[in-house]
VEXFI-52137 format. One record per atom (N, C-alpha, C, O, CB): residue in three letters; x, y, z. Coordinates in steps of 0.001 Angstrom, whole numbers, padded with zeros to 6 digits, always signed. Glycine has a CB too. Example, Ala and Ser with C-alpha at 12.3 -4.5 7.8 and 13.67 -1.06 7.14 Angstrom:
Ala+013190-005690+007800;Ala+012300-004500+007800;Ala+013200-003300+007800;Ala+014236-003319+008465;Ala+011308-004473+009046;Ser+012850-002250+007080;Ser+013670-001060+007140;Ser+012900+000030+007870;Ser+013409+001138+008039;Ser+014084-000598+005725;
//
This chain:
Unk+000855-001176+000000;Unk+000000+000000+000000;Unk+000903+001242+000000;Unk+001714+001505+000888;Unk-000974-000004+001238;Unk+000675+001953-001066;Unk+001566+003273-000875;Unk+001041+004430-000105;Unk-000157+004371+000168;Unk+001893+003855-002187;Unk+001763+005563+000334;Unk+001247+006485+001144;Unk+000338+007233+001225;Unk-000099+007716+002270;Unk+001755+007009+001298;Unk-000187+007481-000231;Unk-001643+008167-000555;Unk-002261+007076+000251;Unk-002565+007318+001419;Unk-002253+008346-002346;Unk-002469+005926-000250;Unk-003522+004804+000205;Unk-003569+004660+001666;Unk-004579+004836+002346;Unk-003178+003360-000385;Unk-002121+004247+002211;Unk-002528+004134+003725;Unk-003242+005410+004424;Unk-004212+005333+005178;Unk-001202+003844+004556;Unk-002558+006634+004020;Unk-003799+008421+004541;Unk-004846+008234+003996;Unk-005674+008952+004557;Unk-003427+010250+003906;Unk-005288+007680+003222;Unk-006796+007980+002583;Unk-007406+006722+003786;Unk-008314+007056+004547;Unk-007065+007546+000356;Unk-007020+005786+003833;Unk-007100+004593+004733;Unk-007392+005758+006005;Unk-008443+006390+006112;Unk-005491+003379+004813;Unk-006787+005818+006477;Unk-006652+005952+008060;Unk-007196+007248+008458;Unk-007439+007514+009635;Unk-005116+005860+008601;Unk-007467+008379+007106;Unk-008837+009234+007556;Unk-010021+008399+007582;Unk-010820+008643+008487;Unk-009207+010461+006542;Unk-010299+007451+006763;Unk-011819+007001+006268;Unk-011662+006461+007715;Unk-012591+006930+008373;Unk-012231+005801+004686;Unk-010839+005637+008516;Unk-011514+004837+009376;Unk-011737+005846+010739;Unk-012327+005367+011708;Unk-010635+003412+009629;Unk-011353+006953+010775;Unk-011920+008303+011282;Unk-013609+008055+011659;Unk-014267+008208+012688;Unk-011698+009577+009955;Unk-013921+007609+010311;Unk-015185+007708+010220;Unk-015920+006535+011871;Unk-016673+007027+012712;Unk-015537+007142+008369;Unk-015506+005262+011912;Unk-015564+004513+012721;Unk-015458+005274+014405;Unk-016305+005073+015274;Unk-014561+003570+012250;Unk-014873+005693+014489;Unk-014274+006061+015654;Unk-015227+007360+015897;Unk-015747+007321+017013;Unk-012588+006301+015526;Unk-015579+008491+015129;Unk-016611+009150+015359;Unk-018236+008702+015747;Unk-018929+009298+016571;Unk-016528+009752+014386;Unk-018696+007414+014884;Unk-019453+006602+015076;Unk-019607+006152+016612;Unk-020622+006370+017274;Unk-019122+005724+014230;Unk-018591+005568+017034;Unk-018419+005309+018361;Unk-018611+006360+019386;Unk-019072+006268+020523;Unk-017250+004846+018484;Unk-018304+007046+018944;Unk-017929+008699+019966;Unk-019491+009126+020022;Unk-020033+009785+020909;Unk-016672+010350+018918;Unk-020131+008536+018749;Unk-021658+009321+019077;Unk-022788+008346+019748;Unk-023830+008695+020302;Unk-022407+009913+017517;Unk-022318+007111+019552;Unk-022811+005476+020241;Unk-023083+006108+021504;Unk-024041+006012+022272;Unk-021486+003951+020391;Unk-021594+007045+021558;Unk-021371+006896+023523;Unk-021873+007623+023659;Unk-021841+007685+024888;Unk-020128+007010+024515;Unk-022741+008818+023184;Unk-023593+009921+024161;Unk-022369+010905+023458;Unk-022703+011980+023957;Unk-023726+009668+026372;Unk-021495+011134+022848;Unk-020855+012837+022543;Unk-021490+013398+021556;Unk-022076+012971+020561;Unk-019269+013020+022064;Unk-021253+014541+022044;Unk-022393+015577+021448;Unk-021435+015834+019842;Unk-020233+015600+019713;Unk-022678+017425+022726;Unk-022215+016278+018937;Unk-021700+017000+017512;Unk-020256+017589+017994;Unk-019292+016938+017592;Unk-022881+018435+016872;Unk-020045+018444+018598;Unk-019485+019646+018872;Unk-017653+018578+019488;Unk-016469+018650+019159;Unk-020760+020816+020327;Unk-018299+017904+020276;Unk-016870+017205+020954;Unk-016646+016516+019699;Unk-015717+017081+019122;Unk-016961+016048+022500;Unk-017082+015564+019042;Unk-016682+014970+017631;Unk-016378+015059+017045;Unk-015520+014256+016679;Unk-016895+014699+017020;Unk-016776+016271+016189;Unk-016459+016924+015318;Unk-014449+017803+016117;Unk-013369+017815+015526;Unk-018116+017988+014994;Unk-014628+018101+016882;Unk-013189+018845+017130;Unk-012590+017620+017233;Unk-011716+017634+016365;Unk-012918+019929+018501;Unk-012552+016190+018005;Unk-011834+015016+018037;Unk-011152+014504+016633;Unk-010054+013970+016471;Unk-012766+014025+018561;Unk-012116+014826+015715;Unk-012150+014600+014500;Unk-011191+015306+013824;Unk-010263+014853+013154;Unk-013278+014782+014062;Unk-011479+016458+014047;Unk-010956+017910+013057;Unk-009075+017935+013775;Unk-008071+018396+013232;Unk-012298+020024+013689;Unk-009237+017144+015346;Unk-007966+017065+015634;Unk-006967+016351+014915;Unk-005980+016700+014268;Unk-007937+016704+016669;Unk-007553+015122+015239;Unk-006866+013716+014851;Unk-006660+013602+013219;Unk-005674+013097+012682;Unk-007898+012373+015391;Unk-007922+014242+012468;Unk-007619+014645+010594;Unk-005958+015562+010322;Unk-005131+015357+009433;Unk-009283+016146+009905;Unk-005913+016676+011557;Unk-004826+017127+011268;Unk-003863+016841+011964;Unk-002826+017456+011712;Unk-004865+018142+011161;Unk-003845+016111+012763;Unk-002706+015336+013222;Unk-001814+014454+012274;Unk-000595+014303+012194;Unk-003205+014505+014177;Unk-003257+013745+011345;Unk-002776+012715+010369;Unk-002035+013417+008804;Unk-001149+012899+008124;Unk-004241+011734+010018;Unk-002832+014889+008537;Unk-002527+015295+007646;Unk-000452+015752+007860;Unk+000539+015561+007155;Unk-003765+016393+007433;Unk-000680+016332+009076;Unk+000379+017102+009309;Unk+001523+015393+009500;Unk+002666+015542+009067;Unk+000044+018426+010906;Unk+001224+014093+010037;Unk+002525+012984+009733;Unk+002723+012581+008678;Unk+003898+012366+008379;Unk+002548+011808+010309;Unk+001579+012293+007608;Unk+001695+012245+006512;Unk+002418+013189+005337;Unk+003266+013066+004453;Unk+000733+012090+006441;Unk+001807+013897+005726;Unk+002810+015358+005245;Unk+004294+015294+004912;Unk+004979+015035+003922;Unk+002879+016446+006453;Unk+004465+015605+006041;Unk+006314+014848+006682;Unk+006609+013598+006067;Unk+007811+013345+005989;Unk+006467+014322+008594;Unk+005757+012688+005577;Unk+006681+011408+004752;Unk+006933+011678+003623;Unk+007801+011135+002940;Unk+006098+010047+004560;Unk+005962+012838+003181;Unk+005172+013018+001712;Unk+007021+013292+000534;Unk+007792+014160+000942;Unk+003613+015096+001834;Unk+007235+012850-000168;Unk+008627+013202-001089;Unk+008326+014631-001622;Unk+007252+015210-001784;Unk+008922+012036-002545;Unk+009608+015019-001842;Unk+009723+016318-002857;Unk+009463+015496-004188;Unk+009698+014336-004527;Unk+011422+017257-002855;Unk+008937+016483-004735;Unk+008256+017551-004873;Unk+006674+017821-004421;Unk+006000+018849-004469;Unk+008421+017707-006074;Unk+006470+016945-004123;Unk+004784+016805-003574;Unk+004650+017350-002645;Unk+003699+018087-002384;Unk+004149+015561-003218;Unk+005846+017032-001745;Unk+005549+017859-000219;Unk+004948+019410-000402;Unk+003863+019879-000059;Unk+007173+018057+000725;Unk+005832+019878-000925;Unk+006093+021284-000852;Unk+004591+021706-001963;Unk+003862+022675-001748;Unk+007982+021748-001506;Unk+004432+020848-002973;Unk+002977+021787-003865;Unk+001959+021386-002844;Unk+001176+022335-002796;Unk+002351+021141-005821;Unk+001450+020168-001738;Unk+000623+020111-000951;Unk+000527+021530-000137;Unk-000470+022251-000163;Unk+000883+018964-000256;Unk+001769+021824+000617;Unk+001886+022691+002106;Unk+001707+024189+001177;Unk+001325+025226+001718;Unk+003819+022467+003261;Unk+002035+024103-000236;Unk+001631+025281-000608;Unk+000068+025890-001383;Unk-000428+027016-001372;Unk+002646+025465-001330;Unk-000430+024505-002064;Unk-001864+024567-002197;Unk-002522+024616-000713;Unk-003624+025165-000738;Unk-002380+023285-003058;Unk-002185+024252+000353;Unk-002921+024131+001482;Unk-002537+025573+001843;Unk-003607+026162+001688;Unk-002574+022875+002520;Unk-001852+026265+002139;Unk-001462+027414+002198;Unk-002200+028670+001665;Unk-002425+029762+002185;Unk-000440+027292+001741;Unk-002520+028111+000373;Unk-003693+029033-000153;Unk-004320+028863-000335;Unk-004780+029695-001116;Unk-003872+029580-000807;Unk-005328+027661+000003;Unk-006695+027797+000271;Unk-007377+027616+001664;Unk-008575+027786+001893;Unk-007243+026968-000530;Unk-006475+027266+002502;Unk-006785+027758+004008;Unk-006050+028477+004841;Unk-006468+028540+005997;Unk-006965+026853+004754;Unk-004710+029245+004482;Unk-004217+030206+005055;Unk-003312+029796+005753;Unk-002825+030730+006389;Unk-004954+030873+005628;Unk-002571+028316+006066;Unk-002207+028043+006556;Unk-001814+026390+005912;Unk-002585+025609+005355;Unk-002786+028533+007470;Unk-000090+026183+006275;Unk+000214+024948+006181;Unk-000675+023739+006429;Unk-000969+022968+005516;Unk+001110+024896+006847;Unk-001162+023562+007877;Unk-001937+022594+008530;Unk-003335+022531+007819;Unk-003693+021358+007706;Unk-002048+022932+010045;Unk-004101+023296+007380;Unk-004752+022584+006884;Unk-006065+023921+007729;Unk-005670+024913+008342;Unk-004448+020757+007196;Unk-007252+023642+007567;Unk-008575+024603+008119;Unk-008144+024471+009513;Unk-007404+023594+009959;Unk-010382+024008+007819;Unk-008678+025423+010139;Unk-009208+025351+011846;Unk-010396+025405+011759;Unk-011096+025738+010802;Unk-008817+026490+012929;Unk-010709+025021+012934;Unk-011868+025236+013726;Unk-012513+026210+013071;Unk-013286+026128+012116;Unk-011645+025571+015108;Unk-012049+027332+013791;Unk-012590+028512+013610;Unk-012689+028908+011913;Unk-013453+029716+011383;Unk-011719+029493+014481;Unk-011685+028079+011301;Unk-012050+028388+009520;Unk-013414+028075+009204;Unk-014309+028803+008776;Unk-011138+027385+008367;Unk-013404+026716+009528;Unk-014571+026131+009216;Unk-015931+026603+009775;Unk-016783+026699+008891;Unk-014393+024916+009520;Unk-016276+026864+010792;Unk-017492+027207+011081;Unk-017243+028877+011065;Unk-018120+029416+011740;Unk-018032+026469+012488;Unk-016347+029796+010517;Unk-016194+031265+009962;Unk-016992+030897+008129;Unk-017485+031742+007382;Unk-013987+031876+009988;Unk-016887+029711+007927;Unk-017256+029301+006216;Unk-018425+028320+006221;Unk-018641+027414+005417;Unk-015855+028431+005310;Unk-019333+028786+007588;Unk-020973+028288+008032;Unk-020605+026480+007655;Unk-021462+025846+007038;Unk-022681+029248+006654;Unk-019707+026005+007949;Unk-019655+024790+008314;Unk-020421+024267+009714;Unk-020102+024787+010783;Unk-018333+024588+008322;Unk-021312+023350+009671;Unk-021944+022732+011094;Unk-021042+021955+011123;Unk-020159+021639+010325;Unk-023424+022043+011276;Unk-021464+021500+012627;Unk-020345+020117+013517;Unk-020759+019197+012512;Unk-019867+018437+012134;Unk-020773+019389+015499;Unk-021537+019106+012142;Unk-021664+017502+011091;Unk-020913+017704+009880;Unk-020247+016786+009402;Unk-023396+017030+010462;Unk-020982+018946+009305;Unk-020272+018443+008000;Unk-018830+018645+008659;Unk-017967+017796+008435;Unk-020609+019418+006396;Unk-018615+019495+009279;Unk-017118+019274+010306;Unk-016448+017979+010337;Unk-015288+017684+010049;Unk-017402+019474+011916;Unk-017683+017080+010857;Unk-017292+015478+011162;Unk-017355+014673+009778;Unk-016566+013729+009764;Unk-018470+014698+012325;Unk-017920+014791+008909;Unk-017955+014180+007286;Unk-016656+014959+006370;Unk-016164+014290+005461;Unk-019741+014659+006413;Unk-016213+016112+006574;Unk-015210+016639+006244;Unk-013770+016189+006638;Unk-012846+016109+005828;Unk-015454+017691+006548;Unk-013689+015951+007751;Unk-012615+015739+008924;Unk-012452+013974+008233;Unk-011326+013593+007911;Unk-013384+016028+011050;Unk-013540+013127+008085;Unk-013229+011387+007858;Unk-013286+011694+006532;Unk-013576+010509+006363;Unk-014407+009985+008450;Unk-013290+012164+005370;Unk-013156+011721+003857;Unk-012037+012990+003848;Unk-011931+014123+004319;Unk-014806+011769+002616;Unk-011199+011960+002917;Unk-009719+012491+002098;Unk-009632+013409+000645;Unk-009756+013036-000521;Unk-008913+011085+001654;Unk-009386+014669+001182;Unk-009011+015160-000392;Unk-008841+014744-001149;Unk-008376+013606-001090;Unk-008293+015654-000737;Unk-009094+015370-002429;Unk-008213+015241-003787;Unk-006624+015080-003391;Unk-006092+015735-002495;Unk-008414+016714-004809;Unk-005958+014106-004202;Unk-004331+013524-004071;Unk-003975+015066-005007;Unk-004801+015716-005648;Unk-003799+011445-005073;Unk-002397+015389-004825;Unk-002272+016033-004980;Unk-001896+016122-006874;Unk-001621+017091-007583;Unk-001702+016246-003909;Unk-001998+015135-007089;Unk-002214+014395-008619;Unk-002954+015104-009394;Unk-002652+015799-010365;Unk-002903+013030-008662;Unk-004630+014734-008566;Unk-005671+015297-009177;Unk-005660+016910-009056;Unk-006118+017619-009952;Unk-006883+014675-008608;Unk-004917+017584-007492;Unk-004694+018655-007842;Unk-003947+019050-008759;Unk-004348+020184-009019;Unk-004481+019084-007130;Unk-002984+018773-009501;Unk-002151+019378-010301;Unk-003085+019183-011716;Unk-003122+020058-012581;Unk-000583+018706-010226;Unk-003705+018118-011798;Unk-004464+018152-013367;Unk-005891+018782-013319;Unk-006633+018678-014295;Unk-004701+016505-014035;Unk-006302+019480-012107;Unk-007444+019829-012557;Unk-007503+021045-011418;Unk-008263+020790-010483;Unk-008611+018595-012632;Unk-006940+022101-011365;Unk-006880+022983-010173;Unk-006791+022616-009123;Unk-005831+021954-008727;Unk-007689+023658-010004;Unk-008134+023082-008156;Unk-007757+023256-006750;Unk-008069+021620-006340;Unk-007333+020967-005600;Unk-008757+024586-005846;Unk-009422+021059-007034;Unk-009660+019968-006643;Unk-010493+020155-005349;Unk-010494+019346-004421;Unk-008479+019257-006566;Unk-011311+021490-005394;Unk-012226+021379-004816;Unk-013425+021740-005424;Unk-014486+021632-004810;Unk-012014+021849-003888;
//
């Protein structure tokens, strides 16, 4: 499995673990930030494996479309009327590879 695959992997199963989090009684609001944590936790190790030249067009497309290396905050997202739910559906599904960004713009 190469490195796109295992990150696309290991946001989706994000999805699981939010599931659980809402099984247990947590509200939107704690989930969604658990989520929005652990998405950029994963973005930001992945990142760091990512080879030149990819590294650097990721941290710089991410750069300009959320203002920042890491990726949205919090506060981006619900400043861009994001709810805790799409927060939490945002946070478990994986961008466009940076592939598809280069052949078709932003890839959003």
């Amino acid at each position: 499995m190469n490195l796109r695959s295992r990150y696309e992997h290991a946001v989706r199963d994000l999805c699981k673990r939010a599931t659980e989090m809402q099984r247990d009684g947590a509200s939107a609001e704690t989930i969604a930030r658990a989520m929005h944590a652990e998405r950029r936790r994963l973005a930001s190790l992945f990142k760091e494996q990512t080879p030149e030249p990819y590294r650097t067009l990721i941290y710089e497309r991410t750069v300009r479309v959320y203002g920042n290396e890491f990726g949205p905050t919090i506060e981006f997202l619900r400043a861009s009327g994001k709810s805790w739910e799409a927060t939490i559906e945002g946070a478990t599904r994986p961008g466009s590879s940076i592939e598809l960004v280069s052949e078709q713009g932003d890839g959003e």
